[in-house]
N, C-alpha and C positions, 0 to 999 in steps of 0.2 A: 429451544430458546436461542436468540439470539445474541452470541457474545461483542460482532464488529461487522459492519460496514465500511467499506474504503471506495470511494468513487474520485473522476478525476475526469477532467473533459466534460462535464455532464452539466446540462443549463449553468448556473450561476458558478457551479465550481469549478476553476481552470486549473488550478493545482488540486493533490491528490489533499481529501478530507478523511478523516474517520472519526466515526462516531462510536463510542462502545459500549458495553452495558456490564462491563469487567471490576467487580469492587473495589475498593481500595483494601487495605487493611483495617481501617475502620468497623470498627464492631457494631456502632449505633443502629438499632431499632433493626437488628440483622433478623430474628424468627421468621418477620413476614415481607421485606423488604428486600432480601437477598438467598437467593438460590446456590448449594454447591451442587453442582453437577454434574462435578469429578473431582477425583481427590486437589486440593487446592487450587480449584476455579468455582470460582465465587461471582456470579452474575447477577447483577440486578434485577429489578421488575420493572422498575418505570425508568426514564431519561425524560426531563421536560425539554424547553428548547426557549431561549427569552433573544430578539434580536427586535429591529427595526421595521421597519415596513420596508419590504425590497430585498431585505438583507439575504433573506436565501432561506430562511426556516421553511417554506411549503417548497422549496426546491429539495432540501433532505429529504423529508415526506415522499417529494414527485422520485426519486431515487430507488426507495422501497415498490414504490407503484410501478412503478416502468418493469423492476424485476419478475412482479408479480403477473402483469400481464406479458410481459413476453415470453416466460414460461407457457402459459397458458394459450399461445396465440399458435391457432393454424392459418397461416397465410393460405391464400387459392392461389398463388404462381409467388416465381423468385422476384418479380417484381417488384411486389409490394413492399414500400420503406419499414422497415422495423420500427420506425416511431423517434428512435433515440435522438436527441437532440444538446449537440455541443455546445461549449464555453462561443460564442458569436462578437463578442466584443474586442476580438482579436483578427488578425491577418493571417496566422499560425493554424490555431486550434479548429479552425470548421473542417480543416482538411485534415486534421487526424482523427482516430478514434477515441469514445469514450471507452472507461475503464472501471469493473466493477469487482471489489474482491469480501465475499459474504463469508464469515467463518460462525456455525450455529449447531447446534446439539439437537438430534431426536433423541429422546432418552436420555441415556450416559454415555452415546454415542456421536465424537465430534469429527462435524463434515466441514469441509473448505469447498468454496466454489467460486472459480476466475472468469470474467469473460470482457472479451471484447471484441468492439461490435463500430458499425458506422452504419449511416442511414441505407445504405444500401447491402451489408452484409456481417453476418460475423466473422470475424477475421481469426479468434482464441476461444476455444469452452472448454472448461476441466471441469472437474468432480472426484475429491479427493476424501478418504474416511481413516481415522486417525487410531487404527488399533492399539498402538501404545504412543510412545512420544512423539514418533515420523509417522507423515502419511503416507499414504499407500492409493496411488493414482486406481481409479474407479474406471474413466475416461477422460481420455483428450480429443481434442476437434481444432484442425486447421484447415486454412482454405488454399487449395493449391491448382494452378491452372484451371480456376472456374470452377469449380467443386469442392465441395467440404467432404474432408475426407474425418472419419471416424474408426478411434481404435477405442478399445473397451482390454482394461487390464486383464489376458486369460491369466494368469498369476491369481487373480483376487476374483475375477467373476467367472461364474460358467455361463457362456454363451457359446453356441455355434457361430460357425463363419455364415452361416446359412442365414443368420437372426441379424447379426454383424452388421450386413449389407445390406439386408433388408428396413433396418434402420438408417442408414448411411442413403440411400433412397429417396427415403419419405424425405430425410433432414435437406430441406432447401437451404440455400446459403444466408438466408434472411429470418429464421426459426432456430428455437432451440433444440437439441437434443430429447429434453425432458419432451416436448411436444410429439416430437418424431417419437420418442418412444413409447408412450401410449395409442397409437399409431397399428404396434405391429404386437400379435398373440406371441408374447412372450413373456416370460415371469422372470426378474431378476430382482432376490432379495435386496439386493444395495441399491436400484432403482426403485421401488415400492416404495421402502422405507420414506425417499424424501419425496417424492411425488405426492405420498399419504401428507406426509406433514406440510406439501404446499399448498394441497388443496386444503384441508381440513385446520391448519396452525398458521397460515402465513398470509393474514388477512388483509383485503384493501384499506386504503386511505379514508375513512371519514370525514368529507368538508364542513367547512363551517353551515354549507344550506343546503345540505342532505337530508332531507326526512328518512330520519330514522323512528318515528312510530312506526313505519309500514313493518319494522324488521320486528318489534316488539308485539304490536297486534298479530301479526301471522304467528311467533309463537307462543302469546296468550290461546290463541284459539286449538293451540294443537296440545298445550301440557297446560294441566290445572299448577303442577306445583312451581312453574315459573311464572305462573298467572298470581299465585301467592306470593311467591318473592318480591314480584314488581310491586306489588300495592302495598306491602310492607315498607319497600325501597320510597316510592311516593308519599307513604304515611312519615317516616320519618325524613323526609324531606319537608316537611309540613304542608303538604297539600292536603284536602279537605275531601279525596277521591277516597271512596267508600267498596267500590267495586269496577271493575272494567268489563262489558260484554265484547268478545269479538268475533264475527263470524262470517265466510266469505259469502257473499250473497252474487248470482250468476244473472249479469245483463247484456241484455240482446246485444249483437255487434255489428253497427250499419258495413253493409257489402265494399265500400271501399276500403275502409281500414282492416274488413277480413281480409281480402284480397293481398293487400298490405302484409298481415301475421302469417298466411301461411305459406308466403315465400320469403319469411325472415330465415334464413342461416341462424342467427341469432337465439333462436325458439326450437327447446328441444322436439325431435321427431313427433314423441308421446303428448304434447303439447298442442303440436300444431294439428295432429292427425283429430282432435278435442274437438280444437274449435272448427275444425270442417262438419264434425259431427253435430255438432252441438250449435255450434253458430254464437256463443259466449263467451263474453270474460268473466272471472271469477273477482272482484274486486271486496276486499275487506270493508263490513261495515261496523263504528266501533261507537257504545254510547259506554256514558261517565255519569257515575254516580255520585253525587257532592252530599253531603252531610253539611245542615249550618241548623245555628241555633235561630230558633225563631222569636221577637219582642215578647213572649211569655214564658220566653227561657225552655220551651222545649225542641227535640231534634226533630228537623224535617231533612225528608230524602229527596232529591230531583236526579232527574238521569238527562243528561245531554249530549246532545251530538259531538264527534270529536272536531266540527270547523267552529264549534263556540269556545274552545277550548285555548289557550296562550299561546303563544311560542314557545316559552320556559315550561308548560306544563309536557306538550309535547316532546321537548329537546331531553328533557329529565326521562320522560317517558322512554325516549327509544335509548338515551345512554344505558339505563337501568334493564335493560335489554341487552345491551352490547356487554354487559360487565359480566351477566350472569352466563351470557357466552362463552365470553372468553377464560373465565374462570373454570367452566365447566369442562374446554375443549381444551385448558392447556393453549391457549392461542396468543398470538401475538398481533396487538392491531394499532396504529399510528391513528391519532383523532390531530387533523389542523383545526388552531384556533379552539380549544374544546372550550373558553367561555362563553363562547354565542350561545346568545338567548338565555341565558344563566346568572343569578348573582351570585355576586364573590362566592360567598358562604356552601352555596351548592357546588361550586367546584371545587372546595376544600372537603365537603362534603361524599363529593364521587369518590375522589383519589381514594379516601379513606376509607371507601366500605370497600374499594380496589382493593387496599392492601390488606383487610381483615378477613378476604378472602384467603387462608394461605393457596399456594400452588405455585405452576412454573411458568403461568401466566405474562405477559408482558403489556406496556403498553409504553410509545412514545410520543409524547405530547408537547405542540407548541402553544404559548400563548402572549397576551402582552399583560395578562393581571400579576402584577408582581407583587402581589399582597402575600403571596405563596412564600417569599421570600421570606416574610416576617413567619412563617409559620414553621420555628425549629423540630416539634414535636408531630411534624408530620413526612420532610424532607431531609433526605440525607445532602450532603455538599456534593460528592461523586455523583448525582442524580442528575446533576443541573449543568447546562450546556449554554451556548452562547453565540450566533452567530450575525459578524460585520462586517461591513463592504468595504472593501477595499478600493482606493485609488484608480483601479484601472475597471472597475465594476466588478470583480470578483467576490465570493467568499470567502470569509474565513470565519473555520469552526474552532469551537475551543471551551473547554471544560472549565467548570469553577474550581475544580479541584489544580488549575493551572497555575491557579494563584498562590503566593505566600502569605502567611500572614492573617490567616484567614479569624484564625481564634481571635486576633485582637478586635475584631471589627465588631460593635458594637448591633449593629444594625444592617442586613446586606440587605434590605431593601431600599434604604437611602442609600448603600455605595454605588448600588446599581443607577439609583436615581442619578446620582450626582458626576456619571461617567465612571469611576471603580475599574468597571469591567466592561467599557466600550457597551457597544451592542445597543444602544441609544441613537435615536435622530440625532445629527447635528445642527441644532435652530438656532 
């Protein structure tokens, strides 16, 4: 689980922000809503995000995503830009680096990790795990006369000098450690550990015009009992879907765009060596069964293709996917914008069958429906965040728990409306 985020430099944010997911003492609606775990850390499940257009909410989002792929990213030479993209509305900040500090839990086990980086290299990487109240450095990474140099704590890890450097290697100065060390045959329990939990827990960005049925149909087609779950999850959404068929069906692939896949990097080995065999893709086809009554008052059945199908039925469809996910995997996943293609009620809706899942699940959500607001029996106040531009174009982030005063306010969705808590267009 994720306790904080601190970024600083990074698109909209020129000062350093943090986001947390750290309870308050508040007790409210704690069984399903709040995680300890560790003695007196108390973490949330969900953080929403309410701010303006511009204001920087899919920039926190882009924050988490940047990390996730640069973990993940093998560059093919030191050339290639790491991606990362400074505060630019300044004279200052393009020529420094940005700054990223993650502190998160596998298990009952709490990890810290620093890094900073500019478009052409990393400059700081650590990795730190928290045996009792002080940490206990994992590794460090700095860059000195043209090379990243990497030490690994023998105190805390067993590694050879032999493994050491062989890491130290691979790690160009524009990649991460975590990359380089999947890289080289070696097994290091304190590296597993969060490698496992980034591939498997620490999942991308959701846009607002992502099709996500594709993620739902691929696993209707492979588990019958999350085939059950979704049409439960649709049924009590009130959609009138009876059954879902999904199944991948294999079509021919004109010789240019084979040509194309199987000199993708991109496309794993087992994949590409497929379709030389084969000459196919494998593309999901998915019909829908509707239930309606018919003028003599009885039920008839029709099954349809999924392009006759809404955008809301789809958008509910693949969320209803992504819940039973993350629920299942212990995962943590940021959805921008998650009311597209949804009305209100259905993303009052989501949240809640979120939360009645218990577990250590997360999720962080931006939106503009502030109807959420008026809904006390579904949100906690330490839940809800806020962010506004500032003067020079920057952000700033900032919790509702920021405020005093809060019990008097009769109504935070008219405070919010009426300016309260900034985070509103200026018209």
């Amino acid at each position: 689980m994720i306790q904080e985020l601190k970024i600083k430099n990074f698109l909209s944010f020129k000062n350093e922000a943090t986001i947390s997911f750290e309870a308050t003492k508040n007790k409210k609606y704690e069984d399903y809503q709040v995680v300890e775990v560790a003695p007196n850390v108390r973490l949330l499940r969900l953080a929403i995000v309410y701010g303006a257009n511009a204001s920087g909410k899919s920039n926190l989002l882009n924050a988490f995503e940047f990390l996730n792929r640069f973990w993940e990213k093998t560059p093919s030479n030191k050339e290639v830009p790491t991606g990362v993209i400074p505060f630019l509305l300044d004279k200052h900040t393009p020529k420094e680096p940005s700054q990223f500090s993650l502190i998160f839990y596998v298990g009952p086990t709490k990890y810290s990790y620093i890094l900073e980086l500019t478009n052409e290299k990393v400059i700081s990487e650590s990795l730190s795990i928290y045996p009792g109240i002080q940490p206990a450095l994992i590794f460090d990474r700095s860059f000195n006369n043209g090379i990243s140099e990497i030490n690994f704590n023998k105190n805390r890890v067993k590694i050879s000098q032999i493994a050491n450097e062989q890491i130290a290697v691979k790690c160009l100065p524009n990649m991460s450690v975590f990359s380089a060390y999947k890289q080289v045959n070696v097994n290091l329990p304190e590296m597993e550990a969060v490698t496992t939990w980034i591939k498997e827990q620490y999942k991308s960005v959701i846009e607002p015009d992502m099709n996500l049925s594709f993620f739902s149909e691929d696993l209707i087609s492979k588990d019958q009992a999350v085939k059950e779950y979704i049409l439960d999850f649709l049924h009590r959404a009130d959609y009138n879907i009876t059954d879902i068929n999904s199944e991948a069906v294999a079509k021919k692939v004109p010789t240019q765009l084979l040509n194309m896949l199987v000199n993708d990097n991109d496309i794993d080995e087992e994949e590409r060596d497929r379709l030389k065999r084969e000459k196919t893709l494998k593309r999901m086809q998915t019909t829908f069964v509707h239930k309606v009554t018919n003028s003599q008052g009885n039920e008839d059945f029709f099954s349809l293709p999924k392009n006759l199908q809404s955008a809301g039925t789809l958008r509910t469809l693949g969320l209803a996917g992504v819940i039973n996910y993350i629920v299942k995997n212990e995962a943590f996943v940021p959805i921008d914008e998650v009311e597209s293609s949804l009305h209100p009620k259905l993303i009052e809706f989501f949240i809640e069958n979120f939360f009645k899942q218990k577990g250590r699940s997360q999720l962080l959500l931006t939106t503009h429906y502030d109807g959420l607001l008026e809904e006390e029996d579904l949100l906690r106040k330490d839940s809800i965040w806020f962010t506004s531009k500032r003067n020079d174009g920057s952000t700033e982030l900032y919790s509702l728990s920021d405020f005093k005063g809060l019990s008097r306010i009769s109504s935070l969705q008219k405070a919010y409306k009426y300016g309260k808590f900034g985070a509103i267009p200026n018209i």
